[in-house]
Structures are given as structure tokens and as C-alpha cells.
N, C-alpha and C positions, 0 to 999 in steps of 0.2 A: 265536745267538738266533733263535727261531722268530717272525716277524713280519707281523701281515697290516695291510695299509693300503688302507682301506675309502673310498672316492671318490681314483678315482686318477687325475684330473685332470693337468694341466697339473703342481701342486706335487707331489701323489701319487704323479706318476714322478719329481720330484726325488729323493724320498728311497727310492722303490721301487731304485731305479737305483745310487745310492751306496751305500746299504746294502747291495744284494744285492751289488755290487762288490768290499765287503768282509769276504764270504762269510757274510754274514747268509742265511738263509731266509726270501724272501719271497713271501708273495700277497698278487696284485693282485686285487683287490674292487673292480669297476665296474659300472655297467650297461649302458654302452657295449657292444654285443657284438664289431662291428666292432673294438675297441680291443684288447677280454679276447680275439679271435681271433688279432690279427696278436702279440701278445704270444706266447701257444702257440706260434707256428708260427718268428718270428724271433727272440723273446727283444724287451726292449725298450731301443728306441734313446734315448738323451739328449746334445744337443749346446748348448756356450755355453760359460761361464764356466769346467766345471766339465774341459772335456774332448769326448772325442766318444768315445761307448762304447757298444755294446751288451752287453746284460747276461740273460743266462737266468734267468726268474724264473717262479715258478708262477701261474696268474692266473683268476678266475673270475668267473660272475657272482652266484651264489652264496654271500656269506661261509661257509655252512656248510660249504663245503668243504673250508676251510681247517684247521679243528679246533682245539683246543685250540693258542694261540699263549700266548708267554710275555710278547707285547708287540701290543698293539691298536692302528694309528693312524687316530682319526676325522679326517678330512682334506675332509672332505663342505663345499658350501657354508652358510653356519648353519643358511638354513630345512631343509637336509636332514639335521639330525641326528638329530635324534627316530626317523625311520624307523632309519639308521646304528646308530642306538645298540641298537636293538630285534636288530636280526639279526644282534650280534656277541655277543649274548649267549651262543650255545653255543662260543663259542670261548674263553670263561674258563673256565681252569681256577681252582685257591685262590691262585695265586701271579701269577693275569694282571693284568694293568696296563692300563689305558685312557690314549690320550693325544689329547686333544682340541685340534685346530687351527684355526682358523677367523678368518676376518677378523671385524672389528665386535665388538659386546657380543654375548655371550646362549648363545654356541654349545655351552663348557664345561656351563653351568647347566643346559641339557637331558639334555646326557650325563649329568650327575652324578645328574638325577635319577632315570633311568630305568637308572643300573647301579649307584647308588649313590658318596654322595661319596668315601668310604678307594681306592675303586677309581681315581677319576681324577684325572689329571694336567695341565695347561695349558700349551700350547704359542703360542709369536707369533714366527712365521719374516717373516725384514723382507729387502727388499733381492736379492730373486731374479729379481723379471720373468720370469714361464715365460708360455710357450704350448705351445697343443699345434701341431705342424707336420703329425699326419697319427695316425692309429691307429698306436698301438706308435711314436709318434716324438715326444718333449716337446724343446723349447728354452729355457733362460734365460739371462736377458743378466747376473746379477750372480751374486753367491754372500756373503750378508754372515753374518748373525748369526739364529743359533736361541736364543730364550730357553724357559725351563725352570721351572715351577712345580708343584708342589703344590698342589691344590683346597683341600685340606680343614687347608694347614697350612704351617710351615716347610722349609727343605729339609731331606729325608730321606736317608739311606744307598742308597733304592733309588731315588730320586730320582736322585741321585749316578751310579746303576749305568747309567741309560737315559741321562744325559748323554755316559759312557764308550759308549754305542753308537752316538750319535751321531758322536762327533770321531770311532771307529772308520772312519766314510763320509768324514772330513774335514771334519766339517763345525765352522767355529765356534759354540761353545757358553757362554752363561750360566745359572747359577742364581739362583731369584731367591726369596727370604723371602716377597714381598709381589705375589702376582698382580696385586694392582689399577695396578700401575704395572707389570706384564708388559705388561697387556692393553693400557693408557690409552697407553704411549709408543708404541704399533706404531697404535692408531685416531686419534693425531692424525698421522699418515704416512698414513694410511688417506685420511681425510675431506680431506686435503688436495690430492691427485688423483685420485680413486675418482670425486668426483662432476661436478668441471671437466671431467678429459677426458672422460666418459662424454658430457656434455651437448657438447663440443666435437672428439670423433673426432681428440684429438689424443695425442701421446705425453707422457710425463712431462715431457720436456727441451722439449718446444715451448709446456706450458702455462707453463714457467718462464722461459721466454723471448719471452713477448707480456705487455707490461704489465699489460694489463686483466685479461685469465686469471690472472696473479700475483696481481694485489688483490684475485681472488676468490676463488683457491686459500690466500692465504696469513690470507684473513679467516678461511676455514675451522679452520685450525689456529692463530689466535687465541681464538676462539670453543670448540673443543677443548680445549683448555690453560687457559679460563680457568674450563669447566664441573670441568674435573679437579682444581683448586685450589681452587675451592669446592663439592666432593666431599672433599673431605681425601686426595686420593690425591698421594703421593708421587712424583716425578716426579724426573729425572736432568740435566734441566736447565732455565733460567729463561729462552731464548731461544726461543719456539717457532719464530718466522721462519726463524729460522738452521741451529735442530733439523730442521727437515723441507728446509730446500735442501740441507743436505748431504745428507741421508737421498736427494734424487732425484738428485741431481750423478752419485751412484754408479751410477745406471740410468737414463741421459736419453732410451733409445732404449725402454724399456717400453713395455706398456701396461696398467693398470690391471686389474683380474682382472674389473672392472666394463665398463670397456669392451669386453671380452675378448667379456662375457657376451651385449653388444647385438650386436658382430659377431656372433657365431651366431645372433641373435634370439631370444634367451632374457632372460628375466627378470634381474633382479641382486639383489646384496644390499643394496643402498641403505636400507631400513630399518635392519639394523644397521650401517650404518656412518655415515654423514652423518645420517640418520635419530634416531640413537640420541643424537648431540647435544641437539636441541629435547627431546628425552624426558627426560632426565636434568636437561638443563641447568631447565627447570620445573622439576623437583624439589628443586632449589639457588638458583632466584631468579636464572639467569643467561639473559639474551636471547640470541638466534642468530639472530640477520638475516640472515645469510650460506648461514648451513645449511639455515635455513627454505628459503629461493629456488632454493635447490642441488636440495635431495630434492623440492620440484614440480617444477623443470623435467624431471627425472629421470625422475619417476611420467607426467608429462603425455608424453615419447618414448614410453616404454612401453607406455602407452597406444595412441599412435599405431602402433607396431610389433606392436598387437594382443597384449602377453604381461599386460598387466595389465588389471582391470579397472580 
């Protein structure tokens, strides 16, 4: 299968790397140039859970270079999908697929609107902890679970077919009926160390392992879980505490794709992830104390790291 995956970040060579592994054709779509170079010239490097391999893979900074693919992955962080979604437009052909990745709420809904809903698909990858270690060199500490939906609907035949391209990389795979509980079980994982360690420059296993950090992290994904309950979203289990410590047990040495973001002194996604609690949860009558405190202290870094106004 011919595949381009557009923000190829830290996740982006996850699957850039395994898939082309397993003799898929892939282009990398970055804007990194330094990144889309050492890819050209060495093929690109991935070490962790999964292995340590390089892999020859096509890479641009250009999606149009790519052409017509049989399979799109938006991989972008949410606020950059809008743009994402615009420049992969000439790579569908009648039969291309869009698969929209993204931490927090919102990231799908822009894709869907700007390529249209039958076209895409919803992705929530849990349990990987990557970073990037250098141009052309991604790392991650785990390898857990890809889940698999449909935008516009139940699972599909072709649906089915992009999950078989997946495990083709090794990867574990679900499908799922019901997005809303794709999306809702991977953001309360999310809001529960996204916004602690960002604010605390700590790893997953160290916010779980200092008291105080726990009762703030784990208010978070109380708060999460009880907005998602009264949202009518179907959820997989009735322990949030327990759902999100095992969910970090499996990656204690991570860090956060949010903290990832402050290390480089770049902005984050903190609006859709911790953010999108207080949003929602008004709209259902449910408070966030927790989350509220979380996304200032968050915005007020940022601020001081000069990426926010």
C-alpha cells in the first residue's frame, strides 16, 4: 500500500518506520527540513520498544510529492490540521482514505470538514512515549494499542482493510463502533499527565510516584471520566484511577508529547487536551477544578517561555 504520513514527528516515524518495514511505501511529510534531509540521505532511524532499525523511506516537505496514496496519515499536532488537511488534498485519488491522529478533542472534526466526512477515519495510538533523538532518529519507550474508527459510522470492510495494514507493521490493533469512546478513553490518559508533567518537567512514572502530583494528576482523570459519563460516551471501564495507572505503569520513563513540546519551547496542545475538559464538561453541568488549575498554570509557562500570548 502506498502511504504518506503528513507531520512526522516523534509518532509519524512510529509508523513511518514500521510500516515501511513491512514493505509498505512510505512518504514522510514534514516541515522539518533538517529531518525530511537526513531521511533522503540515511533512510530513517527508530529505536525502543519496537527494535532498532533503519528503514528507506521516501520523504518531503512538500505533500504534493507524494501523489496520489491509497492511504493518508494526518499525524499533525491538532492545531495543525486544518493547514495538514489542505495540502493532502491532491494526493486522493477516488479510493484514498484519510486517517486522522491526534491527541485531545477536535483534530478528526477539522479533517473531516475540509476533506469531507465518508473520506475519514479516526485514529487514538496510547502507550508509545516517542521522542525525537535527532533528524532522521525517533525513540519510544512502549508499543501498546492502535485504535480504529470510522468518522462517519460503524466499522467498515475498509475500515477492517487499514487495520490489516496496521498489525502488517506489528502493530496492536482495535476497532471500534463508537468513536466517542475511541477518542474519550485515550483523553482521559491524556489530561492525566499531559498537563502535570508539563507544569512539573517530570516523567510519567515520577508524577505517579510523588503524592501530591498523583492527586493532581489523578483529579484530572476523575474530572475526565466523570465529563465523559455525563456526555453519554461509553467508556470500557468504571475505574478511572486504576484505568490511567496502568495505562502509565506501561511507560513510567515517558514524557508527555506536551512536555516534549515545552522542551523545544514550542507551544502545546493543552487546549485540546486538559483544555477541552472545562469546555465540554460546562456543556454537561460537570465542574473541573482540577483541570481548570492545570490549563492556567500551563498557559501562564507559556506565556513566560514567550510561545503564547
Amino acid at each position: 500500500m502506498k502511504i504518506a504520513i503528513v507531520g512526522c514527528g516523534a509518532m509519524g516515524c512510529v509508523y513511518a518506520a514500521l510500516l515501511g518495514a513491512a514493505g509498505h511505501e512510505i512518504w514522510a511529510i514534514d516541515t522539518w527540513q533538517d529531518h525530511v534531509d537526513a531521511i533522503r540521505k540515511n533512510g530513517l532511524r527508530l529505536e525502543g520498544a519496537s527494535g532498532d532499525r533503519t528503514v528507506p523511506i521516501h520523504a518531503s516537505t512538500n505533500a504534493a510529492d507524494a501523489g496520489i496514496c491509497d492511504l493518508v496519515i494526518i499525524a499533525t499536532k491538532s492545531m495543525h490540521v486544518g493547514p495538514a488537511a489542505k495540502s493532502v488534498l491532491p494526493l486522493l485519488g477516488p479510493d484514498s482514505v484519510v486517517l486522522s491522529i491526534q491527541n485531545g478533542l477536535g483534530g478528526p472534526d477539522t479533517a473531516a470538514q475540509i476533506i469531507g466526512r465518508d473520506r475519514v477515519m479516526v485514529g487514538v495510538v496510547g502507550g508509545f512515549g516517542a521522542s525525537m533523538r535527532g533528524p532522521g532518529h525517533a525513540h519510544h519507550n512502549g508499543w501498546e494499542l492502535v485504535r480504529l474508527g470510522e468518522f462517519a459510522g460503524p466499522i467498515t470492510p475498509r475500515l477492517e482493510a487499514v487495520a490489516e495494514v496496521w498489525r502488517s507493521g506489528g502493530f496492536r490493533v482495535k476497532c471500534f463502533d463508537d468513536i466517542d469512546q475511541l477518542v474519550w478513553e485515550k483523553l482521559i490518559c491524556n489530561v492525566t499527565f499531559s498537563g502535570p508533567c508539563s507544569i512539573t518537567d517530570r516523567t510519567i512514572g515520577e508524577v505517579m510516584a510523588d503524592p501530591d502530583l498523583w492527586t493532581i494528576a489523578s483529579g484530572c482523570a476523575t474530572e475526565a471520566f466523570n465529563v465523559a459519563k455525563a456526555k453519554g460516551v461509553k467508556l470500557g471501564f468504571d475505574e478511572p484511577v486504576a484505568y490511567v495507572r496502568d495505562f502509565g505503569s506501561k511507560i513510567p520513563n515517558a514524557r508527555p508529547s506536551m512536555l516534549l513540546d515545552h522542551m523545544a519551547n514550542r507551544a502545546s496542545e493543552i487546549d485540546a487536551i486538559n483544555g477541552a475538559i472545562p469546555r465540554v464538561g460546562g456543556e454537561v453541568g460537570v465542574a473541573t477544578p482540577v483541570n481548570d488549575v492545570v490549563c492556567a498554570l500551563v498557559r501562564a509557562k507559556e506565556r513566560r517561555m514567550g510561545v503564547r500570548d
